[in-house]
C-alpha positions in Angstrom: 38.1 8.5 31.7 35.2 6.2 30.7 36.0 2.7 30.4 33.8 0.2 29.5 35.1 -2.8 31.6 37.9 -3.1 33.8 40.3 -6.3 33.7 42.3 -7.1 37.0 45.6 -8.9 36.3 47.6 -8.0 39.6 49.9 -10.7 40.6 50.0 -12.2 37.2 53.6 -12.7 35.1 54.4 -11.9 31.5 52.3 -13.4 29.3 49.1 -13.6 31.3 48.2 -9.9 31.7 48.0 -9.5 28.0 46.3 -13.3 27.7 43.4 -12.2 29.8 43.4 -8.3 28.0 43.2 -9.8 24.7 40.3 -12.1 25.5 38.2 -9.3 27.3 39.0 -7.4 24.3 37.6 -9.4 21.9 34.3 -9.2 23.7 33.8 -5.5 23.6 32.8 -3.4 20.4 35.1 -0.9 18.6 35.9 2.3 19.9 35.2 0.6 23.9 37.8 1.1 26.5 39.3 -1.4 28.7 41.6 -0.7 31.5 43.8 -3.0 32.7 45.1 -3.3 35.6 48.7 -4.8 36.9 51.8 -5.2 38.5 53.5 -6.9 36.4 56.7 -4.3 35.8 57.4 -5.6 32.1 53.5 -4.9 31.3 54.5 -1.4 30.2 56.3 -2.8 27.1 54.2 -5.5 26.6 51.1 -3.3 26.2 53.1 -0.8 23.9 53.7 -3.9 21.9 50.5 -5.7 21.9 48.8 -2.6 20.9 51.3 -1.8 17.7 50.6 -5.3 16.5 47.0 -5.4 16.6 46.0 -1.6 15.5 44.4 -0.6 19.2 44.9 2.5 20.7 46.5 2.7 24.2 44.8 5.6 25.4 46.7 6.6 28.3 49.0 4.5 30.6 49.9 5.8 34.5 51.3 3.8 37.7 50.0 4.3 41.3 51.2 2.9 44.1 52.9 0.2 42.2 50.0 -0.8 39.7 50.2 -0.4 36.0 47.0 0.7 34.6 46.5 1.0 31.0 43.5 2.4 28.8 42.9 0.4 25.7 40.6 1.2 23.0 39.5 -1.3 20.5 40.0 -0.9 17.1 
């Protein structure tokens, strides 16, 4: 998958991971892709959420080896 920048949150806690996503975001244009990575377990809903409430698309979402990635597109 393409992805236009990639932000690194492992070892970060609720609410950071989603702190530092939405701030990348905000500097990419609509229709980019971020991936985000962490290992924050709770990160699963708290994507699903984030990207409800502000109209993004979460692409795709997997774990590997204990790392949450997610693929965020901007609106």
């Amino acid at each position: 998958m393409n992805k236009d920048l990639v932000v690194d949150t492992k070892g970060l806690a609720c609410p950071m991971p989603i702190v530092k996503a939405k701030k990348a975001l905000d500097g990419l244009q609509s229709g980019q892709v971020m991936e985000v990575l962490s290992t924050d377990k709770g990160s699963v809903n708290d994507f699903q959420a984030w990207v409800k409430q502000t109209n993004h698309e979460l692409v795709k979402h997997e774990e590997e080896q204990g790392v949450y990635k997610f693929y965020v597109r901007k609106a």
